[in-house]
N, C-alpha and C positions, 0 to 999 in steps of 0.2 A: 455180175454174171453176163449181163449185154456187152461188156468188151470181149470178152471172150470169144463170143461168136464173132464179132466185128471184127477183130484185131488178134486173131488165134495165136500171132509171134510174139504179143505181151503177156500170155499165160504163163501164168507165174511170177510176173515181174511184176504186174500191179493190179491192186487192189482197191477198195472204195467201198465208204459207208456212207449211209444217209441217216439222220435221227430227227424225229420230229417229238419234239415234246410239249403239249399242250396242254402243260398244267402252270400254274404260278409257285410251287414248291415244292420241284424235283424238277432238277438237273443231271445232264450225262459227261461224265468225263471218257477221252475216246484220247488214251494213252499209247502213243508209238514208242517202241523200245528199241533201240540197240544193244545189244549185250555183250556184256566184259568177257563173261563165262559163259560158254551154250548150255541151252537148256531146253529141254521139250514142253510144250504147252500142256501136257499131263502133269509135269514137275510141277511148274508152274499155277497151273489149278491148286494143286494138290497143298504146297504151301501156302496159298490164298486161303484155301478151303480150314487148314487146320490153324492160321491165325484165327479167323474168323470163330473157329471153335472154342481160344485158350486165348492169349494174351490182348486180343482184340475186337472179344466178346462184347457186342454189346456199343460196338462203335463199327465195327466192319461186317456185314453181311457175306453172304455167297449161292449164288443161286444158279440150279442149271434147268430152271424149268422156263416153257415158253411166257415173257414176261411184257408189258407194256409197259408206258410210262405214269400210268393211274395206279397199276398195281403197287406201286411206293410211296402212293399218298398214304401221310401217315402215319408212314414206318419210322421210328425213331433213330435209328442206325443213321449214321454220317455218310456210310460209302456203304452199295450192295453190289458185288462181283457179278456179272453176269457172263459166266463160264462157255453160255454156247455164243454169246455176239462177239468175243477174243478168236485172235488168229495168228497163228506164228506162219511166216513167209520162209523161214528156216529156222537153226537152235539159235541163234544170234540175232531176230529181228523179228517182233513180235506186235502185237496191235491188241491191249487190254482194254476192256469195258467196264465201266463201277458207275 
């Protein structure tokens, strides 16, 4: 958000996260994507969301609520989608969080 103000002719064009996790058993994976096919990051939830439901049960998570890195002590799932920290830059370049 601080470039933005700083550097108003980079909006749009870059972006940047920060993750602190200070636990010993949960880690964050912080996935850059380019894509074959476009896709909207609703699409893209939305298939995350219903593996997560049916063939992935139980191994992939999905979540869109406000979340930390404690709230996944614990949890036995492998990967948990966190829907609102993901950002698509357009339908072709997207930035997922699990």
């Amino acid at each position: 958000q601080g470039s933005r103000k700083v550097l108003p002719e980079l909006n749009g064009k870059l972006t940047g996260m920060a993750f602190r996790v200070p636990t010993p058993n949960v880690s964050v994976v912080d996935l850059t994507c380019r894509l074959e096919k476009g896709a909207s990051y609703d699409t893209i939830k939305a298939a995350v969301k219903a593996a997560s439901e049916g063939s992935m049960k139980g191994i992939l998570g999905y979540t869109e609520e406000d979340v930390v890195s404690t709230d996944f002590v614990g949890d036995e799932r492998s990967s948990i989608f966190d829907a609102k920290a993901g950002i698509a830059l357009n339908d072709r370049f997207v930035k997922l969080v699990s």
